[in-house]
N, C-alpha and C positions, 0 to 999 in steps of 0.2 A: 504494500500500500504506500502511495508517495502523496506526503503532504505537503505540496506545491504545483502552480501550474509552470515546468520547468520551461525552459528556450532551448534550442541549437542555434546559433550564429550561422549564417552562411561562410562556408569555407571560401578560402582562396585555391586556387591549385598549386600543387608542390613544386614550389622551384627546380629548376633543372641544371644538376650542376653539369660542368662545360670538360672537367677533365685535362685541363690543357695542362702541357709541362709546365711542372715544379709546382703547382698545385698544390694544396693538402689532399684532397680526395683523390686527388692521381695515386701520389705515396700510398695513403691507405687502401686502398685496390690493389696495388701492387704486392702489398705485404699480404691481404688476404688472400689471395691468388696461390701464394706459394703457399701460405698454409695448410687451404684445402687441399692442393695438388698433392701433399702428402700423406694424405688419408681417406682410407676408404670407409665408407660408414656402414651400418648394417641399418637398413631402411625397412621397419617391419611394418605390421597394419596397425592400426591403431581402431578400436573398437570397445566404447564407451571408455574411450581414456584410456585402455592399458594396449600395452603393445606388445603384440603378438605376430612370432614368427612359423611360417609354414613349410611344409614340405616340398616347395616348387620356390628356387632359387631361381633367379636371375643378375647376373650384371650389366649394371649401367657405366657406359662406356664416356667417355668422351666423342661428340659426333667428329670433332678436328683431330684426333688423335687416338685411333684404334687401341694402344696400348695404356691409356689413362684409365683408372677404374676407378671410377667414382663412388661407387658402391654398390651394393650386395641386398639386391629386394626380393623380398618375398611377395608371392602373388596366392592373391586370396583362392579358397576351396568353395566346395557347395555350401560346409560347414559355415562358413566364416560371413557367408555373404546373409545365410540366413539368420545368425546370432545377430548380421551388424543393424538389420531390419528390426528386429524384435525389441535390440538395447536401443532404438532410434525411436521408436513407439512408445516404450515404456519411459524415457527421459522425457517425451513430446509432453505429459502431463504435467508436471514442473515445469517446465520450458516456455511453454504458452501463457505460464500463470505470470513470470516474470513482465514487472514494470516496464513500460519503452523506451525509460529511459536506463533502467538498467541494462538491455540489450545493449543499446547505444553506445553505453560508456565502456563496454567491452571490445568494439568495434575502433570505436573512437581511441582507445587505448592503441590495439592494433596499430594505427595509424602512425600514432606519436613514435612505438617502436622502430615500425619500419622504416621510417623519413629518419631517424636517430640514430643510436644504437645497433640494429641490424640492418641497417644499407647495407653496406660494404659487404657483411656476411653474404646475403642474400644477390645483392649484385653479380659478385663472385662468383655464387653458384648459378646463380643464369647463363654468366659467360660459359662457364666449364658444362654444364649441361642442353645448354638451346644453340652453343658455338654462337655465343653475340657478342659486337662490338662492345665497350663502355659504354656506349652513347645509346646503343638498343637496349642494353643492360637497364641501363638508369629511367629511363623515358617510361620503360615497360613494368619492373618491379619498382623500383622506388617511387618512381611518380606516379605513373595511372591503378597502381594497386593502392598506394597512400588516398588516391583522388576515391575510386571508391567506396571505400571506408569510411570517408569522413563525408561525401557530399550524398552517400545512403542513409546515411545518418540524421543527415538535413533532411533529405526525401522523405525521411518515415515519419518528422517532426510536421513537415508540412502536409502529409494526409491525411495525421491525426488530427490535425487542425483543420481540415475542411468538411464541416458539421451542417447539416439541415437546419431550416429555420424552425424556430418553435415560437405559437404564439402565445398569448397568456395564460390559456386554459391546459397549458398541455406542456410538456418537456419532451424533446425529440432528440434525438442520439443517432450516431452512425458510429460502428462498431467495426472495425478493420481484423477480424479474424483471422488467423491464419488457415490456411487450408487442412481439411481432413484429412490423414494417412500422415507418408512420408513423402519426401521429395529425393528424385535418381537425379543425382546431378553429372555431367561426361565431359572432363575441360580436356583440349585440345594440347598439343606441344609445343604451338608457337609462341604463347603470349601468358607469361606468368600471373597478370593481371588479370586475364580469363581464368585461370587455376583456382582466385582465389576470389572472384566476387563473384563465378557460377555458386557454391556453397552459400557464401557468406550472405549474399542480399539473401533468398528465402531463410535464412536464420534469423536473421535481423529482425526479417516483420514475424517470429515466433515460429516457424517451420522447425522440424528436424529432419535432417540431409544423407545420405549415402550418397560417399563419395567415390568416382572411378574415375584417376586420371589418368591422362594417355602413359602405357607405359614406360616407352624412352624415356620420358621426364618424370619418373617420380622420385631421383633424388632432391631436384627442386619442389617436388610438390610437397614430400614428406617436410621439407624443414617450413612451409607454408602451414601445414597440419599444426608443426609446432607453434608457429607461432601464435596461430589461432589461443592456445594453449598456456600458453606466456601471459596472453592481454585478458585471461581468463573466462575463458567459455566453457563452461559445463561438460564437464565428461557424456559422454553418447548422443550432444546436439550434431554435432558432424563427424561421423565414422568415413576412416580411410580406407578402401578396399582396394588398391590397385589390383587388377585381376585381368585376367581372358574378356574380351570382350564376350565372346561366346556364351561362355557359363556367368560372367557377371549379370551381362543385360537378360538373356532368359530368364533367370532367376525372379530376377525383381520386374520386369514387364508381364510374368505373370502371377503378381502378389495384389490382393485384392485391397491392400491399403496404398498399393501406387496412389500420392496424390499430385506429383506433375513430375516433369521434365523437364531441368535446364539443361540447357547442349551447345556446344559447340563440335562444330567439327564436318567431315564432309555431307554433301546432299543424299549420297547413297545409303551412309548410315543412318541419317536421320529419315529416311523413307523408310526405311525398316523399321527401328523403332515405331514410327506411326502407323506401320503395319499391322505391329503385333497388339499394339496397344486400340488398336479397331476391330481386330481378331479376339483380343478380351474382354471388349468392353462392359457385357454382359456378370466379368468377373469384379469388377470393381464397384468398391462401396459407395464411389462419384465418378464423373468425369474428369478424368486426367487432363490438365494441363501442359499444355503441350508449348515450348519457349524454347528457341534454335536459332543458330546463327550457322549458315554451312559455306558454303562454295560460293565461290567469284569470277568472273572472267570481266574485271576493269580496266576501262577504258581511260585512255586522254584521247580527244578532239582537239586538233590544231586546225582554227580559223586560218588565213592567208592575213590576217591584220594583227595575227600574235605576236607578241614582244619573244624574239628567238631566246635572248640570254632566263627569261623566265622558263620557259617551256625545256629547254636542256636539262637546267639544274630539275628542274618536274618529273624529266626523263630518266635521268642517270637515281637520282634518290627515289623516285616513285618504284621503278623496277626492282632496283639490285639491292635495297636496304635489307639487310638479314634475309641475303638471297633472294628474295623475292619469295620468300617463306610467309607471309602476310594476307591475310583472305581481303585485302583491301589493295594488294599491289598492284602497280597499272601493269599489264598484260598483253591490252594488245591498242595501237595508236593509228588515229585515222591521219594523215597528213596531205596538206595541197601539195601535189605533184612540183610547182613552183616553191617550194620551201623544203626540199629536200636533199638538194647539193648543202647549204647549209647545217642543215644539223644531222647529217652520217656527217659532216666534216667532223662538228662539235661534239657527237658521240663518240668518235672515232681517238678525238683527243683526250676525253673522260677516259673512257677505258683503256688507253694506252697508260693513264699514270694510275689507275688503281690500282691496288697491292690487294692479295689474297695472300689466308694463312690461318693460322692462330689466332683467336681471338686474344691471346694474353699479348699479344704485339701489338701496340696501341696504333700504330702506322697500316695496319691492316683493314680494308675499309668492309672486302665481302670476307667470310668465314665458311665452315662445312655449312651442308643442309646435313638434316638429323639423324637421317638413319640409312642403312645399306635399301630397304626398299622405297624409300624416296629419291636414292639416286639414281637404282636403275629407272623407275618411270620418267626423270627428267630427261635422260640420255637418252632413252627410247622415242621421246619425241626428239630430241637434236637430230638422234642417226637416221632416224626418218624424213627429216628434213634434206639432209644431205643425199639422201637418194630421190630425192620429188623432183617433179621439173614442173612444180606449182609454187615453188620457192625456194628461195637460198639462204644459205647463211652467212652475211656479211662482216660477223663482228664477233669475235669468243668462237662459242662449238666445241671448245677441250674441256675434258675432265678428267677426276686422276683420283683412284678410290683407295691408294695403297697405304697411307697413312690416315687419311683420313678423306670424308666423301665431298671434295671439292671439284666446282664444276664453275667455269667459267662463266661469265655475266655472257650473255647470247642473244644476239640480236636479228631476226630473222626477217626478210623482206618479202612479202606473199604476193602474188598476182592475184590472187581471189581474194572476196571477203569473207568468204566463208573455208579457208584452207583450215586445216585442221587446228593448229596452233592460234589460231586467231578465237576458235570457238568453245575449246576445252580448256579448262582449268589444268594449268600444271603445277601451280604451286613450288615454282622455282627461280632461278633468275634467268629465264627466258623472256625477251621481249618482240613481239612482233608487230609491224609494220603494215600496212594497206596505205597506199597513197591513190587519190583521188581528182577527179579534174575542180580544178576551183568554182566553176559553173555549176556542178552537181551538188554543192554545199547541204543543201535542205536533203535532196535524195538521199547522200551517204551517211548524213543525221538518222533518217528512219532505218537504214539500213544497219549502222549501230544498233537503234534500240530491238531489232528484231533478230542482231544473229544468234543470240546466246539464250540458254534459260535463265543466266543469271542477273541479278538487277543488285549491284551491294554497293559498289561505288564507282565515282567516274567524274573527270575534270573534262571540262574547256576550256581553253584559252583562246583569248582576243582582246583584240582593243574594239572593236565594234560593237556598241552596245545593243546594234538591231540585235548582229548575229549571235551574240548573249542569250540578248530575250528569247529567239526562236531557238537555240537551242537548247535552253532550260523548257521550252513548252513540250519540245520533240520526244526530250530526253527524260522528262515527267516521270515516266514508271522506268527508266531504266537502271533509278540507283537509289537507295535511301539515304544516301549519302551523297551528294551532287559537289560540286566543290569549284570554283571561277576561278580561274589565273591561279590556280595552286593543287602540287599533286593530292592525286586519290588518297593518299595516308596520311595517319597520327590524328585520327581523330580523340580529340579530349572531351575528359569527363568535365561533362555540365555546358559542354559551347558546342559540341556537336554529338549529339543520340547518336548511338550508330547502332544500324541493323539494314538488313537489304529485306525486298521482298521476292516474287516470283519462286524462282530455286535457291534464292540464296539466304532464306527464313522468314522467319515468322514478325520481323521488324517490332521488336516490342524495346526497343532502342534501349540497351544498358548505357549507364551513363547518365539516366533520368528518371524520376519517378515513373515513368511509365513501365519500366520494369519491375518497379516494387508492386505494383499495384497488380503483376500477375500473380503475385504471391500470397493475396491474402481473399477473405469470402466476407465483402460487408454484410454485417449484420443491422436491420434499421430496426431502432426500437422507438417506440408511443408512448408516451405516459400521459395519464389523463388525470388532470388533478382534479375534477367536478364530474366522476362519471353521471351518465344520463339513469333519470330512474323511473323509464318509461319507453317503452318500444316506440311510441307513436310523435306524429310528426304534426306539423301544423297544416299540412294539408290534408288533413285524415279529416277535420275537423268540416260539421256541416254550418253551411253558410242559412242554411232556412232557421235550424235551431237555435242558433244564434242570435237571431231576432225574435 
């Protein structure tokens, strides 16, 4: 019981620090880098607070350095997945009863840690586990995971505070419940700040969570578990299960207290999952909530009135930032046929001076992608290229798996707009090309918005603000994320929602109360201070008898 009506302040966003030599936070990165590097940890499940190791080992590697072993994870059984369901229902009953604002201050806590005290820990291990730069490191876990945290926290302040009107005879309430059951949460390997505000928001607004992260990352994910743990959250609110996709998601898509789904991750898994969970429906005590962020194939549009030094630097960062490992990276670029000697010149000189490597080499701009089956699918579309006589490969094309799974930034020029690599998601640093007659402007606009299933994000550039306007009307449903004179990525918490629609989810935009609000079942309640005491009305009443 809280006796006060309490406040959140709106946050600001977490500063970004820069890194640059001789720095303090350079040093400090540095020294934790080596520390980790020299130990491997044993990453168990964690299930209502205790931690538990199983009989299915795996190591987690370094994706830059085959021989780096990060640590030693256990992966959940049938057992384990059905204890963490059962401890995650039985904690649901305390959990729910807790104040908002005591959730908050737990979260809120979080926060303060990770922007403080464990950056640099956590930094560290994103570099050595997602192979990213400092600069992807910090942006990702220290900032937009700190951003989370604290402006969730705002979010849940301001939709407890948007109450019905009540007029004098009556007191009226809206009641922001959490939802029935449990909540399956599935965070992705790219982006540490999906790892931990998939869980974290349905806790916040009073949910309890089973968790299944991707497995390549769960030495990042585990020490996310911890921290949870540190800013103090109740043992069995969010259970760690890293497991088999297989036997994880069977499991629990067929438990009849399923009460939703946060997700990220490809379109094809999340079609499955909505499969099975319409295959069960009949088995569930409500309807499943269903909240997904999956697959992209983003665009930049280059008008013939674009500022070129803009549109480069959109190019080279939009593409190749943490490989082009980003469900938000640009992928494939429409450009006037006339403005194309220019920038293959201007690309041409980008990637002649970018450095791949080691993420612990601060001069290194691209790093591995994640894992040995990420990079044959990359290459299989490169080596496919190189045999097409529907397109070339003008820029990159090499890769080299023997240390670690690095693959050159690639830049490919298609005669069609529908070649392959223009339409499918690869989820790497591959970028490709369609140049256009400048007359055709509006046609290759539609012709953008219809080649892909995907709608998630996408830039234009120009200086003309007609071809602005029509291109924002054209491009309407092609992105939930549209972006003017600046690339498709980094989208930040509280200035831009992100979510796509179409194939590329459910747009319930994290980042903004719009997401919290799939997490909970308002309840509206009446109170009648003067009930009536008498069924009948003033029109029952006769007008002859009366007189």
């Amino acid at each position: 019981m809280s006796f006060g009506r309490f406040k959140i302040e709106e946050p600001n966003n977490e500063p970004v620090l820069e890194y640059a030599p001789g720095s303090w936070e350079r040093k400090a990165l540095i020294k934790e880098l080596e520390q980790q590097k020299k130990k491997t940890l044993d990453l168990p499940l964690v299930i209502g607070g205790k931690e538990i190791k199983t009989s299915e080992i795996i190591e987690i590697r370094a994706p830059h350095n085959h021989e780096l072993i990060l640590g030693k994870a256990s992966l959940a059984q049938e057992e384990h997945v059905k204890k963490a369901i059962e401890i995650a229902l039985e904690s649901k009953k305390e959990w729910m009863e807790y104040a908002w604002d005591e959730r908050a201050a737990i979260f809120l806590k979080a926060a303060e840690l990770l922007s403080g005290p464990y950056r640099m820990k956590l930094n560290a291990a994103t570099m050595l586990n997602l192979s990213k730069n400092p600069y992807q490191a910090e942006i990702d876990t220290a900032c937009e995971l700190t951003d989370f945290f604290r402006f969730n926290s705002y979010f849940m302040y301001r939709i407890y505070k948007e109450q019905p009107f009540s007029p004098q005879t009556a007191f009226n309430r809206l009641e922001y419940r959490p939802l029935d059951g449990f909540i399956f949460t599935v965070t992705p390997f790219n982006f540490v700040s999906i790892m931990g505000n998939l869980p974290s928001a349905p806790a916040l607004m009073g949910n309890v969570v089973v968790w299944k992260p991707a497995t390549s990352v769960i030495y990042i994910a585990y020490q996310i578990m911890k921290l949870f743990q540190k800013a103090g959250l109740p043992d069995g609110v969010i259970n760690f299960i890293p497991g088999r996709s297989s036997l994880v998601g069977d499991l629990v898509l067929n438990h009849s207290d399923l009460g939703g789904i946060h997700f990220t991750g490809s379109t094809e898994t999340f079609e499955y999952m909505w499969k099975k969970v319409g295959e069960n429906i009949h088995k569930y005590n409500q309807y499943p909530r269903l909240v997904g962020e999956t697959g992209g194939k983003d665009f930049i549009f280059i008008h013939k009135s674009a500022d070129l030094n803009g549109v480069l630097a959109g190019l080279t960062r939009g593409a190749f930032e943490y490989q082009g490992q980003k469900c938000s990276a640009a992928s494939r670029i429409y450009a006037p046929k006339t403005l194309w000697p220019p920038i293959k010149k201007c690309l041409e000189k980008d990637l002649s001076q970018i450095k791949i490597g080691e993420p612990d080499d601060f001069s290194n701009f691209i790093n591995a992608v994640i894992d040995k089956k990420a990079f044959t699918r990359i290459t299989e579309y490169i080596d496919l290229t190189k045999k097409s006589g529907e397109a070339e490969i003008i820029l990159g094309g090499k890769s080299d798996d023997k240390k670690g799974f690095f693959i050159d930034p690639t830049v490919i020029l298609a005669q069609k707009a529908d070649y392959k690599t223009m339409t499918e998601e690869i989820f790497g640093p591959v970028l490709t090309i369609y140049l256009y007659d400048e007359e055709k402007f509006e046609e290759t606009l539609h012709l953008c918005d219809k080649s892909t299933q995907y709608a998630l994000t996408g830039s234009i550039f120009a200086e003309d603000r007609k071809a602005i306007s029509i291109a924002t009307k054209i491009l309407r449903h092609s992105a939930g994320n549209f972006y003017i004179n600046v690339k498709p990525t980094g989208a930040v918490v509280n200035q831009q929602p992100f979510g796509g629609s179409r194939k590329s989810g459910t747009n319930d935009k994290a980042g903004s109360f719009l997401n919290l609000l799939r997490w909970v079942s308002p309840r509206s309640i009446k109170e009648r201070f003067y009930p009536p005491r008498s069924y009948s009305y003033p029109f029952l009443l006769n007008e002859e008898k009366e007189k």
